[in-house]
C-alpha positions as CSV (number, residue, x, y, z in Angstrom):
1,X,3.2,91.5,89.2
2,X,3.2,95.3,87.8
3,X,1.4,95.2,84.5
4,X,5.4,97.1,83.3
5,X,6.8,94.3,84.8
6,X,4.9,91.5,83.5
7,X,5.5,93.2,79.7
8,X,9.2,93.2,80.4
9,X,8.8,89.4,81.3
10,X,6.7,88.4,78.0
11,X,9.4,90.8,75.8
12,X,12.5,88.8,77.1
13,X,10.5,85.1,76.6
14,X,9.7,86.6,73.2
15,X,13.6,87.1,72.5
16,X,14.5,84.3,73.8
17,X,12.0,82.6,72.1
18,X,13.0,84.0,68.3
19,X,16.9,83.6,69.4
20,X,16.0,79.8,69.7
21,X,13.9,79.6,66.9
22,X,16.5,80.7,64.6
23,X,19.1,78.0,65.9
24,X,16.9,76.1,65.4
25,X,16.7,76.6,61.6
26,X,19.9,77.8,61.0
27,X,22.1,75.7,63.1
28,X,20.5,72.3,62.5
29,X,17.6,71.9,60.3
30,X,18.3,74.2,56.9
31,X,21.7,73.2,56.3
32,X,20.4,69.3,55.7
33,X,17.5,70.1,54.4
34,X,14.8,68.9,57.5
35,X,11.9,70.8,58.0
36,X,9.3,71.4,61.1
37,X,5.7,70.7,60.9
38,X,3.3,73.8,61.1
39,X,3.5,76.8,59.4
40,X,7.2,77.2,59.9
41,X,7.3,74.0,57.9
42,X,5.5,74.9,55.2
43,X,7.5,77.8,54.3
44,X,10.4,75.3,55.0
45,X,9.3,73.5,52.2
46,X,8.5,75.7,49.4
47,X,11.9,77.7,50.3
48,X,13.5,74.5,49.7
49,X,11.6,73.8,46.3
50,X,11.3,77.1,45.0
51,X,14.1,78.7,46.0
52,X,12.3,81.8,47.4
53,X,14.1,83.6,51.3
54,X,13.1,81.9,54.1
55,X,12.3,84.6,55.9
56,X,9.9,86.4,53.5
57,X,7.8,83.3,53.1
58,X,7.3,82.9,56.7
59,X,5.9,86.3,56.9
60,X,3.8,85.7,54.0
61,X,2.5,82.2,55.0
62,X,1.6,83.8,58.2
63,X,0.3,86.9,57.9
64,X,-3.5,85.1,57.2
65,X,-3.5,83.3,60.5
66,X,-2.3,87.0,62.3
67,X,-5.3,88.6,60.7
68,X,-7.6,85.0,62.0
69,X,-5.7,85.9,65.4
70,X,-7.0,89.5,65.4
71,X,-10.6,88.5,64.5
72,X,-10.5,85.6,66.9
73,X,-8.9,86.4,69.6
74,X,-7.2,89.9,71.1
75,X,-5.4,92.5,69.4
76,X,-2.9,92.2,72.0
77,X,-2.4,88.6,70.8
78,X,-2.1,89.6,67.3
79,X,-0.1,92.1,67.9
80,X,3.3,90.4,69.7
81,X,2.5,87.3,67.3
82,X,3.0,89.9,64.5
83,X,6.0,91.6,66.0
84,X,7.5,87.9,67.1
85,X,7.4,86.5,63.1
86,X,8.9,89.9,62.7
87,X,11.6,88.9,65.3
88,X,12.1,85.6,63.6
89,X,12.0,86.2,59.8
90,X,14.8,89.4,60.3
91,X,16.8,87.1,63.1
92,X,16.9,84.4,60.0
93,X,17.6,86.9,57.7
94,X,20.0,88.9,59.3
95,X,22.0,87.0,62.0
96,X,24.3,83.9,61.5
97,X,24.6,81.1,63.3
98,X,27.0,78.5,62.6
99,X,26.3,74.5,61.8
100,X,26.3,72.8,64.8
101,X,26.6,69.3,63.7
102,X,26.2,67.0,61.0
103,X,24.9,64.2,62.3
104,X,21.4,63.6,61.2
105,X,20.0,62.4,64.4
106,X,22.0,65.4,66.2
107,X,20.0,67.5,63.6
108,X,16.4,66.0,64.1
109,X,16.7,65.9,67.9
110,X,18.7,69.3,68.7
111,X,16.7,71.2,66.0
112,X,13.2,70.0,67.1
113,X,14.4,70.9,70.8
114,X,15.7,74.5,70.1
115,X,12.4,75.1,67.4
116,X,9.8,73.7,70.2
117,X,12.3,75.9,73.0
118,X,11.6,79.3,70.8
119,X,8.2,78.1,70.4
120,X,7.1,77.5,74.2
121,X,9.0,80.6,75.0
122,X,7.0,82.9,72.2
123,X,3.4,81.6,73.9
124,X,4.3,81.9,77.6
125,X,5.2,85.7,75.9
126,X,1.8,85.9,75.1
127,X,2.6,85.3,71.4
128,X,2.7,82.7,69.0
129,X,6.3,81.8,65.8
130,X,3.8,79.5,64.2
131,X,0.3,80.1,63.2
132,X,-0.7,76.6,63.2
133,X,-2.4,76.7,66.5
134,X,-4.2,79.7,65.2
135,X,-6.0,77.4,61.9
136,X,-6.4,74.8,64.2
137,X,-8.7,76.3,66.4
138,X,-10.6,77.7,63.6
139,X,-11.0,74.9,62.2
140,X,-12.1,73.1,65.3
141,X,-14.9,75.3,66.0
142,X,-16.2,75.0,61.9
143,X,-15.5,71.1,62.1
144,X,-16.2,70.4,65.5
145,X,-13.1,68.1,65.7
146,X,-10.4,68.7,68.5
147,X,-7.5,71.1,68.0
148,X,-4.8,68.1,68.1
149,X,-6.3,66.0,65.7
150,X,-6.5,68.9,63.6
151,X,-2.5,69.5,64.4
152,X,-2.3,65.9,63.4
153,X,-4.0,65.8,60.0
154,X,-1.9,69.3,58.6
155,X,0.9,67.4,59.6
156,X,0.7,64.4,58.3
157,X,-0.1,66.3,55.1
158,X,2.6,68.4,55.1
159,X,4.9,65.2,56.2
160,X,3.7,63.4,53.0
161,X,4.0,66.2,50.1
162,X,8.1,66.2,52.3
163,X,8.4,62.5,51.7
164,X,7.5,63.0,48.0
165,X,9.8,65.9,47.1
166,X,12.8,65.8,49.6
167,X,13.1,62.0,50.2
168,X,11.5,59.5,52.5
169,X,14.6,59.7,55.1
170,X,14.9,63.5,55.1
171,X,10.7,63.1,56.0
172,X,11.2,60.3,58.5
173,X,13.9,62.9,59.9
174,X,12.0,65.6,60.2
175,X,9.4,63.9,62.3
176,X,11.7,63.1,64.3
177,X,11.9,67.3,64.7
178,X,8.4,67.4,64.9
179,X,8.1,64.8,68.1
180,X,10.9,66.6,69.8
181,X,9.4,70.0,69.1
182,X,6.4,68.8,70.4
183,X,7.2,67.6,73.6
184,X,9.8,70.2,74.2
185,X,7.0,72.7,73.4
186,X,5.0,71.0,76.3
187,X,7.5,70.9,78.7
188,X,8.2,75.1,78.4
189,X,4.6,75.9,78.5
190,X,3.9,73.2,81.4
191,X,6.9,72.6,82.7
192,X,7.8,69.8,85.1
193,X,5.0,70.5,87.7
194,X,2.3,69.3,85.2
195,X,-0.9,69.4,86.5
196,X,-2.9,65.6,86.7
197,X,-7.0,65.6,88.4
198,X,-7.4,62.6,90.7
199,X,-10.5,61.1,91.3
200,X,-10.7,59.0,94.6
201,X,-13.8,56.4,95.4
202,X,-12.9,54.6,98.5
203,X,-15.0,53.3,101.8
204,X,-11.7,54.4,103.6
205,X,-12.5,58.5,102.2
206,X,-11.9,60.1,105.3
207,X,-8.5,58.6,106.3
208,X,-7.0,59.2,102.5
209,X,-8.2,62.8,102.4
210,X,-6.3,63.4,105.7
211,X,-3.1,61.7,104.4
212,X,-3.4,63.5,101.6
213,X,-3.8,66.6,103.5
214,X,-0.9,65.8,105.9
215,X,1.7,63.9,103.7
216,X,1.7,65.4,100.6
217,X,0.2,69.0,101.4
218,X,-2.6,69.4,98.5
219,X,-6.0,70.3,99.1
220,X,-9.0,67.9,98.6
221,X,-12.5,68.1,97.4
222,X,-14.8,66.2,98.5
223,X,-17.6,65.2,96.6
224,X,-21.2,63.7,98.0
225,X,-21.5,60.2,95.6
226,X,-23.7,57.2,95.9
227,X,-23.0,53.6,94.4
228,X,-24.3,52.5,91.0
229,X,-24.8,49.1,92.6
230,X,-25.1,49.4,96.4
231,X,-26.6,52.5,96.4
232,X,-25.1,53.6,99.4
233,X,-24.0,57.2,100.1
234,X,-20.2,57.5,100.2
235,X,-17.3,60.5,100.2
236,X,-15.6,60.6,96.3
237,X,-11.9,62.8,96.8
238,X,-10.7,65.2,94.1
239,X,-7.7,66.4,94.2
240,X,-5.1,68.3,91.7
241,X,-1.0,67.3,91.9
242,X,1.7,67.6,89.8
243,X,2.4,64.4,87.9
244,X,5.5,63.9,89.9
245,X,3.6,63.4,93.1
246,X,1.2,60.4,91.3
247,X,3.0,57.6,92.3
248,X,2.9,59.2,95.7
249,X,-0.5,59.3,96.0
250,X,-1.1,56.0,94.7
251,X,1.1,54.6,97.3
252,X,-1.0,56.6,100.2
253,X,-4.2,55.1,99.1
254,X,-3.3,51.8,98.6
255,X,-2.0,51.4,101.7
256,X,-4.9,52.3,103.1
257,X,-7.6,50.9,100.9
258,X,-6.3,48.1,97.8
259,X,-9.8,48.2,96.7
260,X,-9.6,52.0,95.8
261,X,-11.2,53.2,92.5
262,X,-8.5,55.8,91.0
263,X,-8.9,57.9,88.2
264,X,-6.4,59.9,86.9
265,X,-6.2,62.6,83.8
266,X,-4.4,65.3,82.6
267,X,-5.2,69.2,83.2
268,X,-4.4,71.5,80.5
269,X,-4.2,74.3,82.8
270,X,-5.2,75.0,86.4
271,X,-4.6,77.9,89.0
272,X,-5.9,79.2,91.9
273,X,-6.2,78.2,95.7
274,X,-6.4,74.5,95.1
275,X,-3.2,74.5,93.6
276,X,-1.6,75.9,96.6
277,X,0.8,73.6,98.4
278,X,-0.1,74.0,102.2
279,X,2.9,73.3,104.7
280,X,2.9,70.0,106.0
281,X,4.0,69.8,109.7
């Protein structure tokens, strides 16, 4: 893709991103008082405490991780995260939207959808609406913890100081926006094809790398491996599907071989020629 073209692409799935965003906010979650996790939360909350603009606060909360961003990352990265907060704080300020619904669970579920939509959208742009990522991985690498249980703590914190000042339902309701943020945000930036490793021990190697090969199309590694009991030399199979093709090959090497050791995780990203579907004849 043209480099012109590409920019175009990561400009419209920035839009998008801040047009979703902000029905988020303004359709569902403002008018009965839910927040997100994450930065955007955060502001969420002191706007509702102190009475101060939405939209201000979120450039003010944010502006510190941009400037971690620019340090620790690309310019280019700073830069459309800057210029998509921008987006979102004048789209709050500036655009209406009306409210959608008011029924609470329609509020928590719809709001965390559109939010974690606008979201996904911003970082398949190339950008980020929320800096919380960007502390995260700060703090991983001064912590050594993981990014996601980093996530975890800041929101469980914010989630708390909620439950003190707005109420334990409007908290219990705005995790509820949180979980469906969350997975929505996983589902834009991974999409349906999510990518799952599978590690295949078997006696019967050669006959489940060719079924592999044939009925499903993926390529396999293969792997030179030797028993931690026997001792004796054996093929181990790697091979990369999408997680709607697991149960396929689980079926393909149990029929061939119950006693198969599987192994199955999750990628968090993966390209190249492995990932290539080959045409199956």
């Amino acid at each position: 893709m043209k480099p012109i073209v590409r920019e175009s692409v990561n400009a419209l799935f920035i839009l998008l991103g801040i047009l979703s965003a902000a029905l988020g906010l303004k359709g569902f979650l403002l008018p009965s008082r839910f927040i997100d996790g994450g930065v955007t939360g955060v502001s969420m909350l002191v706007s509702d405490l102190s009475g101060a603009p939405l939209p201000i606060l979120i450039l003010l909360i944010n502006l510190p991780f941009l400037v971690i961003g620019y340090k620790q990352m690309s310019k280019t990265f700073a830069l459309k995260s800057f210029v998509a907060i921008v987006g979102l704080a004048v789209c709050l300020a500036l655009v209406k939207f009306p409210n959608v619904t008011e029924d609470k669970l329609l509020t928590a579920v719809f709001g965390g959808f559109f939010i974690g939509a606008g979201i996904g959208l911003a970082i398949r742009g190339g950008g980020v609406l929320d800096g919380t990522e960007v502390a995260a991985l700060l703090l991983s690498k001064k912590l050594g913890a993981q990014i996601g249980d980093i996530i975890l703590v800041l929101n469980v914190a914010i989630f708390s100081v909620a439950a003190l000042s707005l109420g334990i339902e409007p908290a219990l309701y705005s995790m509820l926006t949180y979980f469906a943020a969350s997975k929505t945000i996983d589902f834009i930036i991974h999409g349906i094809e999510e990518y799952n490793g599978i590690i295949i021990v078997s006696a019967q190697s050669e006959a489940i790398r060719s079924a592999l090969l044939n009925d499903i199309g993926r390529g396999v590694t293969i792997y030179k491996g030797r028993g931690g009991f026997t001792e004796a030399e054996q093929d181990i199979l790697y091979c990369v599907v999408t997680r709607l093709e697991i149960a396929r090959v689980k079926r393909i090497v149990e029929e061939l071989d119950e006693a198969a050791f599987i192994v199955i995780h999750a990628i968090a990203d993966a390209s190249g020629g492995v990932m290539k579907r080959h045409a199956v004849h």
